[in-house]
Backbone as CSV, one residue per row, in Angstrom:
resi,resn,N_x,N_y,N_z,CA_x,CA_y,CA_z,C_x,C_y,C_z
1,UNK,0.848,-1.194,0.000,0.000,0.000,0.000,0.888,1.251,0.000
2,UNK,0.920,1.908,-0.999,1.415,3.268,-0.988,0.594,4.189,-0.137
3,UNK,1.875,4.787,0.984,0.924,5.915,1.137,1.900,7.216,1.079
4,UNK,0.955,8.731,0.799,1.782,9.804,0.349,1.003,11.088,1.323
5,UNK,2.352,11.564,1.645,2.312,12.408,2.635,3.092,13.742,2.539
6,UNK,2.582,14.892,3.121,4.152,15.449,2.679,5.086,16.082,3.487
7,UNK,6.400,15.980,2.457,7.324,15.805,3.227,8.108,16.805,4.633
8,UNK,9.080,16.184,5.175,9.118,17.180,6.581,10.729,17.853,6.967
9,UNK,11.057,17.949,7.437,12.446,18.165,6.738,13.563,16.837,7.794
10,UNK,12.568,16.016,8.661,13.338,14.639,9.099,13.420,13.526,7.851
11,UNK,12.605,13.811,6.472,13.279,13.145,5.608,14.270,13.253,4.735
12,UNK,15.133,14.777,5.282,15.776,14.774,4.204,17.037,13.756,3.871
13,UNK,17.360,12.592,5.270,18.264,11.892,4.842,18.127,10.742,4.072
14,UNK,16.632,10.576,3.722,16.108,9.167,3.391,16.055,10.112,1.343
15,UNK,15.538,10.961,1.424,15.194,12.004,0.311,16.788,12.119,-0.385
16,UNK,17.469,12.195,0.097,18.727,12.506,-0.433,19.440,11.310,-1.083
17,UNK,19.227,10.505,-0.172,20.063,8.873,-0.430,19.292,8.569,-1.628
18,UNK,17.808,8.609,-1.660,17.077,8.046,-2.542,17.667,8.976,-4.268
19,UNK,17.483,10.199,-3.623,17.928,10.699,-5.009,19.288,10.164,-5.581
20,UNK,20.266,10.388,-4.939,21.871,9.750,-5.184,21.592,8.636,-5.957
21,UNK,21.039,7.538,-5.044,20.709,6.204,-5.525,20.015,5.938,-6.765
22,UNK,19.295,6.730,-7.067,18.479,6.612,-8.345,19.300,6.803,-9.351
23,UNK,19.692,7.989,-9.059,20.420,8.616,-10.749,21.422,7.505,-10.693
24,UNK,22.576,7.350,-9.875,23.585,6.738,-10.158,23.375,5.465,-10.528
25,UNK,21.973,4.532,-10.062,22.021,3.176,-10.526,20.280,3.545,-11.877
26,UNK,19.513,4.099,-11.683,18.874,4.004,-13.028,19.139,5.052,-13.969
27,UNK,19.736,6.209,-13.669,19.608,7.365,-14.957,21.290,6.703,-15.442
28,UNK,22.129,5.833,-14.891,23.507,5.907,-15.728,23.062,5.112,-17.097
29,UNK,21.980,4.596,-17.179,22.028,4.155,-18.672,21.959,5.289,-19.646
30,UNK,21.607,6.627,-19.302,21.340,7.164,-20.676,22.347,8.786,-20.370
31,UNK,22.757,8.674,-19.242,24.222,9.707,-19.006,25.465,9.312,-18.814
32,UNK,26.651,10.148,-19.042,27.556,9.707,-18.985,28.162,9.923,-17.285
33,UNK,29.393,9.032,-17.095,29.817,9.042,-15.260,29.850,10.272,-14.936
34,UNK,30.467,10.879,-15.728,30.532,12.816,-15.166,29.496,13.257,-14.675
35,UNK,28.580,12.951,-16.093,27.178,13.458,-15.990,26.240,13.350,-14.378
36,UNK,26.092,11.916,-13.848,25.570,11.182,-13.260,26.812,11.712,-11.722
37,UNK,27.759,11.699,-11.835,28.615,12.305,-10.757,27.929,13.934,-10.042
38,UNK,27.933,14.371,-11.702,28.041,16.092,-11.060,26.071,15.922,-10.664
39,UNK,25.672,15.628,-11.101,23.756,15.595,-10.628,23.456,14.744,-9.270
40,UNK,24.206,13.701,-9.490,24.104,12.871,-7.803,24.681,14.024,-6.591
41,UNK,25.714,14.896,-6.953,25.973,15.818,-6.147,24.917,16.991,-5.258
42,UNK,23.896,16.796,-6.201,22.711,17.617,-5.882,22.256,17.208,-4.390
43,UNK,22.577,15.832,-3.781,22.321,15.545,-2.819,22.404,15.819,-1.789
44,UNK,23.874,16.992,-1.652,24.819,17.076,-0.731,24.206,18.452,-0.230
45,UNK,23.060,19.314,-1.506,23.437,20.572,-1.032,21.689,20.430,0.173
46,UNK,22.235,19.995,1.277,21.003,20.362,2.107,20.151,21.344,2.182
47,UNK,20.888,22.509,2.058,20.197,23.620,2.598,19.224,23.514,1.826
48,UNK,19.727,23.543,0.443,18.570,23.478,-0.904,17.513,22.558,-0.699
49,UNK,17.619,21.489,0.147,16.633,20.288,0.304,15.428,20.853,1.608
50,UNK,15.822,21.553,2.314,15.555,22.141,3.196,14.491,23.116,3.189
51,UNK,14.710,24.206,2.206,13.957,25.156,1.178,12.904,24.722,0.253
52,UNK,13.250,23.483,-0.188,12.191,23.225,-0.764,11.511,22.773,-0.226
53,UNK,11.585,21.640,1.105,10.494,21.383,1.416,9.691,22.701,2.785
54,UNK,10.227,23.245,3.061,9.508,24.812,3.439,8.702,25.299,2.474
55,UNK,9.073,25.481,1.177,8.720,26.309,0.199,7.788,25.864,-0.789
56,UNK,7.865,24.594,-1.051,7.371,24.195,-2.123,6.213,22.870,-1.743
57,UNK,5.331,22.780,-2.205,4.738,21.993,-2.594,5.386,20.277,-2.573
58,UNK,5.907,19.508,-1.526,6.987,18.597,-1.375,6.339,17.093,-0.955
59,UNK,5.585,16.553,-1.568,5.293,14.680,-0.846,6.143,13.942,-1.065
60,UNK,6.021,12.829,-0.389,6.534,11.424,-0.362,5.690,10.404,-0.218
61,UNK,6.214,9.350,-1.401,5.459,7.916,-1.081,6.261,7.191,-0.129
62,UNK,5.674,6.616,0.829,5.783,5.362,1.664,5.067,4.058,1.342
63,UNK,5.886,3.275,1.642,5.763,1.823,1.768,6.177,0.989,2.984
64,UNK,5.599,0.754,4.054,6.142,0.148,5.298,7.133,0.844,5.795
65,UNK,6.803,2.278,6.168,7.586,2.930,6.559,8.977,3.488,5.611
66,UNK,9.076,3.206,4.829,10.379,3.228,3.960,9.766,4.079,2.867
67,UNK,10.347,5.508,2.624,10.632,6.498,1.708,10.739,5.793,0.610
68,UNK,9.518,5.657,-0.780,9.750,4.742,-1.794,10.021,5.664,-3.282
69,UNK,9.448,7.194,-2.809,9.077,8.433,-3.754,9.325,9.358,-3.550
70,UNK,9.398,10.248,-4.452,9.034,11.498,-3.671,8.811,12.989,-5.160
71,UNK,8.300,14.051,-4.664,7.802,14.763,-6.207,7.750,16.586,-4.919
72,UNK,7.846,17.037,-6.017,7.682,18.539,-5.735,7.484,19.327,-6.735
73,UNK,6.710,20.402,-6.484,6.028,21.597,-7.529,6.456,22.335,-7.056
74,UNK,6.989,23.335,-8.101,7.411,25.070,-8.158,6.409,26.011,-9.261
75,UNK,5.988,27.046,-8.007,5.114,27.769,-8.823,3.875,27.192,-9.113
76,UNK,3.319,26.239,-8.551,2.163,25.589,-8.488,1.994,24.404,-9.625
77,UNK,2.449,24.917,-11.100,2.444,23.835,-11.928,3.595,23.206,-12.484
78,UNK,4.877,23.453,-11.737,6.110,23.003,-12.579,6.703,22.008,-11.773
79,UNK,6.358,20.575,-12.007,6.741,19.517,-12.214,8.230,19.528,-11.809
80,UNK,8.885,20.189,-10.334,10.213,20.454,-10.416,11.276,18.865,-9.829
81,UNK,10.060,18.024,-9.801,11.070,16.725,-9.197,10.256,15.518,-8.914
82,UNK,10.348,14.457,-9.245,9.374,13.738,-9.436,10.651,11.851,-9.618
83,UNK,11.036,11.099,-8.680,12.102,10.589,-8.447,11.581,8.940,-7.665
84,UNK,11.544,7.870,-7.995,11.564,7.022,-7.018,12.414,6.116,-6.908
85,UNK,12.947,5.530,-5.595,13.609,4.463,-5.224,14.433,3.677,-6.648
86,UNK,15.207,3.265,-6.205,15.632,2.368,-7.241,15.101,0.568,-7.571
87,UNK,14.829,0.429,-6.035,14.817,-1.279,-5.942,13.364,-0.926,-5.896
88,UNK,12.357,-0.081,-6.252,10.767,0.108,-6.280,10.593,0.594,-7.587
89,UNK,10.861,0.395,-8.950,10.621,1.136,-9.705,9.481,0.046,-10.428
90,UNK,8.742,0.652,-11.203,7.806,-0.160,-11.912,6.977,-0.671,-11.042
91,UNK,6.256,0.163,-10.254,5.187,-0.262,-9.133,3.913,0.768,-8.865
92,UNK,3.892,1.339,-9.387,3.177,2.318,-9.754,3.545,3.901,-8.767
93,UNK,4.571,3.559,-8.034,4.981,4.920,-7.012,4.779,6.130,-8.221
94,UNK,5.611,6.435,-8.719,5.420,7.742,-9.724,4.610,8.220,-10.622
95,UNK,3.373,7.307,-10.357,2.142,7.412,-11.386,1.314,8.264,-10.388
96,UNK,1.542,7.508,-9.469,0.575,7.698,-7.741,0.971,9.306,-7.862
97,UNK,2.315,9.426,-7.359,2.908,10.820,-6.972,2.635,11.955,-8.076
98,UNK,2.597,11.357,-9.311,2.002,12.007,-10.661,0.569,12.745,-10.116
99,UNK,-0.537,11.771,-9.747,-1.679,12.116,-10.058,-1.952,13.072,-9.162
100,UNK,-0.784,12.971,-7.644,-1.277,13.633,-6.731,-0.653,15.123,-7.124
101,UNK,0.048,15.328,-7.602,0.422,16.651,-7.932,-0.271,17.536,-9.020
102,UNK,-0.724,16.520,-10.011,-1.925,16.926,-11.186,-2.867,17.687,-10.188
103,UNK,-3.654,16.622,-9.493,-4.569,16.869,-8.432,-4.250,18.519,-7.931
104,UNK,-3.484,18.641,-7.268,-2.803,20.083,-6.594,-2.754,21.125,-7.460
105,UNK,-2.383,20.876,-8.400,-2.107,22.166,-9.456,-3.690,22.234,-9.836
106,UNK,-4.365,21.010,-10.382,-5.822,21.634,-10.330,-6.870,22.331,-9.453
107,UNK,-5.890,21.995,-8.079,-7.110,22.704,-7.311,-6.484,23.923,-6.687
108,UNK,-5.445,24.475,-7.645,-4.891,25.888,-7.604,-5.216,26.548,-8.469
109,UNK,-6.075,25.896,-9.803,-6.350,26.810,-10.849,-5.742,26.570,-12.009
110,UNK,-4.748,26.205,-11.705,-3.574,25.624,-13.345,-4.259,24.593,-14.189
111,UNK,-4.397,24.676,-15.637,-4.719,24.280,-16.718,-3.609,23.537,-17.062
112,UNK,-2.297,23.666,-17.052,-1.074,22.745,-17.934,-0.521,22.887,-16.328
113,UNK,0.864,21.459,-16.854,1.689,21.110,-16.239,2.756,21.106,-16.755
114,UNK,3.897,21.247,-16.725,4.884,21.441,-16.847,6.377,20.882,-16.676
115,UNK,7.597,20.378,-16.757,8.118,19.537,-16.167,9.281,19.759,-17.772
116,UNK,10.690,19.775,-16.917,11.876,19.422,-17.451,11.897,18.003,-17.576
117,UNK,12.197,17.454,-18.171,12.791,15.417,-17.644,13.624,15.111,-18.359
118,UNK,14.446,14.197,-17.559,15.332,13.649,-18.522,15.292,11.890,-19.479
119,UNK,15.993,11.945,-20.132,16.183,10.898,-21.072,15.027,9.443,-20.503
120,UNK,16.400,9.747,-19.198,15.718,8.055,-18.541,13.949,8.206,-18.503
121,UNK,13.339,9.325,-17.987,12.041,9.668,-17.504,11.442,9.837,-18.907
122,UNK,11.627,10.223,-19.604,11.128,10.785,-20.847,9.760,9.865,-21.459
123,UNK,10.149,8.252,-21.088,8.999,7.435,-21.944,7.682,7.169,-20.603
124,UNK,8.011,7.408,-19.845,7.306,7.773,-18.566,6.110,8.987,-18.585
125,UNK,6.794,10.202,-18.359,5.730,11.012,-18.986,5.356,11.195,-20.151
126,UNK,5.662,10.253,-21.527,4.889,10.264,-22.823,3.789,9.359,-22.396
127,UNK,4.013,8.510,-21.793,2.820,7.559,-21.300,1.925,8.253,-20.504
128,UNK,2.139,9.511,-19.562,1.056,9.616,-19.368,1.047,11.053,-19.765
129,UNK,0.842,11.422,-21.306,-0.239,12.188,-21.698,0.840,13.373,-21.836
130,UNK,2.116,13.610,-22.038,2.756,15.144,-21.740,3.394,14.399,-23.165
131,UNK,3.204,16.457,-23.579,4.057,16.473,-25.137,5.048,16.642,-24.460
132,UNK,5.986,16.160,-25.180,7.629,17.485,-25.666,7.447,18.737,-26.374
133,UNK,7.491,19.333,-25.756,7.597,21.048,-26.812,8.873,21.331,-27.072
134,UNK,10.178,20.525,-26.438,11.329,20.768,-26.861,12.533,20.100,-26.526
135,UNK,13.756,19.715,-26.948,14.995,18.770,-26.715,15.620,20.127,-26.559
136,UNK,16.503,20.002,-25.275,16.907,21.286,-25.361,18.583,20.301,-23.857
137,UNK,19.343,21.612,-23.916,20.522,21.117,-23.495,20.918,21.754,-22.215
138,UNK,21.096,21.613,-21.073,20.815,22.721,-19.892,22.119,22.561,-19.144
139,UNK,22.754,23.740,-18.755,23.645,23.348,-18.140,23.489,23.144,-16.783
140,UNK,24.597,22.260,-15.757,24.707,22.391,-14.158,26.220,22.256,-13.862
141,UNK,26.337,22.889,-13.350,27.647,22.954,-12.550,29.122,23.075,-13.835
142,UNK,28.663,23.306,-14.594,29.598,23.499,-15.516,29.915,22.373,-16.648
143,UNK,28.284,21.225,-16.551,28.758,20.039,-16.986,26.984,19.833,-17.808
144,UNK,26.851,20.275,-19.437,25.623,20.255,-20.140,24.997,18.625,-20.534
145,UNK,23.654,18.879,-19.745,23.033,17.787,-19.538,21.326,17.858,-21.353
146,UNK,21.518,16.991,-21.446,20.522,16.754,-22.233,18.775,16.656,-21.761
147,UNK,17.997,17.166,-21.983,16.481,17.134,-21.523,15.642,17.442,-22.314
148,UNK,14.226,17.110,-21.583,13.186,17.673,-22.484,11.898,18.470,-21.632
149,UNK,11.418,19.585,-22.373,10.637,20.118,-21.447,9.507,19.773,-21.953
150,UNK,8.816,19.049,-21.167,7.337,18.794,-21.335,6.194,19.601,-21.200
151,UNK,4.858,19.061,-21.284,3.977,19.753,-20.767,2.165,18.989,-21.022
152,UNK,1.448,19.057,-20.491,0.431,18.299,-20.332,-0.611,18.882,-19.899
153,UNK,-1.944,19.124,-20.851,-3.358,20.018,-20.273,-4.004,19.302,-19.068
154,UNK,-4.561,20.343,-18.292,-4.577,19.469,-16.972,-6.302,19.554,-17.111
């Protein structure tokens, strides 16, 4: 049973690991080690983890107690993170965390959704219902990552 809650800032050590863990064991199929090095780094910067969940719009899926998901909105409709577990993937966690954020932005008023994603994610949100409006190349930390910005009528 998934359940989704949101988040507090005592998850940020379970939130962090999970992110690390993901990219480095599911996004290395479609980035390179650098790539997947300098973005797993994102983990480290707490404060930033901290802020968002103050600031933003921040759940998590659970599963028997164990952090299985997790998703956040910026600006009410932008799709700014949307990530699950590695050893949970293909279980419906990010469909769940999907709908609940659809949900939110609709009952703020927002018509579209919005969302950067990358490679690995990409056949994920074509499945549910988001164009590409564009392949576009973004930099971080001094190291240009490949993406696509989506978007989906809500």
């Amino acid at each position: 049973m998934i359940q989704i809650r949101e988040a507090t800032k005592e998850d940020i050590p379970f939130i962090t690991a999970l992110f690390r863990d993901t990219i480095q064991n599911v996004n290395s199929k479609d980035y390179s080690e650098k790539q997947i090095e300098v973005w797993a780094s994102g983990a480290n910067d707490i404060e930033k983890w901290e802020e968002r969940i103050e600031s933003l719009y921040f759940i998590v899926a659970e599963q028997n107690d164990t952090i299985t998901g997790f998703a956040y909105l910026k600006n009410g409709n932008y799709l700014d993170g949307l990530f699950v577990h590695k050893d949970y993937q293909r279980q419906g966690i990010a469909s769940k965390l999907l709908r609940v954020m659809e949900s939110y932005a609709i009952g703020e008023g927002f018509e579209e959704m919005r969302s950067d994603v990358s490679k690995t994610a990409l056949p994920f949100f074509e499945n549910h219902y988001f164009d590409v409006i564009k392949k576009q190349k973004k930099p971080f930390k001094g190291i240009v990552f490949q993406n696509y910005l989506v978007s989906k009528a809500l």
